[in-house]
C-alpha positions in Angstrom: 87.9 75.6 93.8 86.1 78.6 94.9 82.9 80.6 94.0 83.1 83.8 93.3 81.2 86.7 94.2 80.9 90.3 93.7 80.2 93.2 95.2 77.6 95.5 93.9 80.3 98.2 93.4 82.5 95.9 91.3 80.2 96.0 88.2 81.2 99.7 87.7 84.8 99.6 88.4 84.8 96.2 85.5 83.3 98.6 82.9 85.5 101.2 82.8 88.2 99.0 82.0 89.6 98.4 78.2 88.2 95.5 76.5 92.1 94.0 76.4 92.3 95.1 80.3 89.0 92.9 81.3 90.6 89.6 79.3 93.3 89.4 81.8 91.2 90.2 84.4 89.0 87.8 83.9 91.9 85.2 83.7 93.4 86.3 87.0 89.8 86.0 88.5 89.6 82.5 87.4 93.5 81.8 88.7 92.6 82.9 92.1 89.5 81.2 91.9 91.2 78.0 91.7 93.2 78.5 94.5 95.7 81.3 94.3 96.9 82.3 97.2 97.0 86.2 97.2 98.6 88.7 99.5 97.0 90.6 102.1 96.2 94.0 102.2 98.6 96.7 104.2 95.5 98.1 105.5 92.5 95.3 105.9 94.0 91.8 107.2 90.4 90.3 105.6 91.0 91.5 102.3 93.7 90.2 99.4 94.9 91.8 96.5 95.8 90.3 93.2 97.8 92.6 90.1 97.8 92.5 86.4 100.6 94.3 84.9 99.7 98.1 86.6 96.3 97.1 87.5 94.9 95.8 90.9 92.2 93.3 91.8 91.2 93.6 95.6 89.1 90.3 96.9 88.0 88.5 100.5 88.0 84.5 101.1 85.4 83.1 103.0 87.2 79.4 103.1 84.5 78.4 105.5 82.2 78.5 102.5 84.8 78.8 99.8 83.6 81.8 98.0 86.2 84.5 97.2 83.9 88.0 97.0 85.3 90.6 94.3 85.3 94.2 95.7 87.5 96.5 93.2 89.4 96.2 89.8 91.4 99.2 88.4 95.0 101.1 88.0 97.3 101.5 91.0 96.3 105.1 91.1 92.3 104.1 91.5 93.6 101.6 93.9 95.4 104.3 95.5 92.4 106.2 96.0 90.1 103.3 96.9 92.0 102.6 100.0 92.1 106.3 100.7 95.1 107.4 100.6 
């Protein structure tokens, strides 16, 4: 099991979302938590990226001190743009 952790930009891109949006977001959170693996990033080998349904949740592991940090949460497009594209 992991700790999680968030990045002081996550709080903003978790409030925009809709209130059914952030349920399974917070579900995914707590799978990955537990030990999901996820799939790296194209563009950052330190950073993984989890979906739910057309939205993306982008996340590091630190399995030295098993904490998994939460960076962004939002639609592919916002993803998209997040990884500056």
């Amino acid at each position: 099991m992991y700790k999680p952790e968030f990045d002081e930009q996550w709080k903003g891109h978790f409030e925009r979302l809709a209130p059914a949006v952030k349920e399974r977001v917070v579900r995914k959170i707590k799978q990955v938590l537990e030990g999901l693996p996820g799939r790296h990033l194209r563009h950052g080998p330190d950073f993984f990226v989890e979906e739910v349904g057309q939205f993306r949740i982008c996340y590091t592991s630190d399995e030295k001190r098993k904490v998994r940090r939460f960076f962004f949460v939002g639609d592919h497009k916002e993803y998209e743009k997040w990884l500056g594209f």
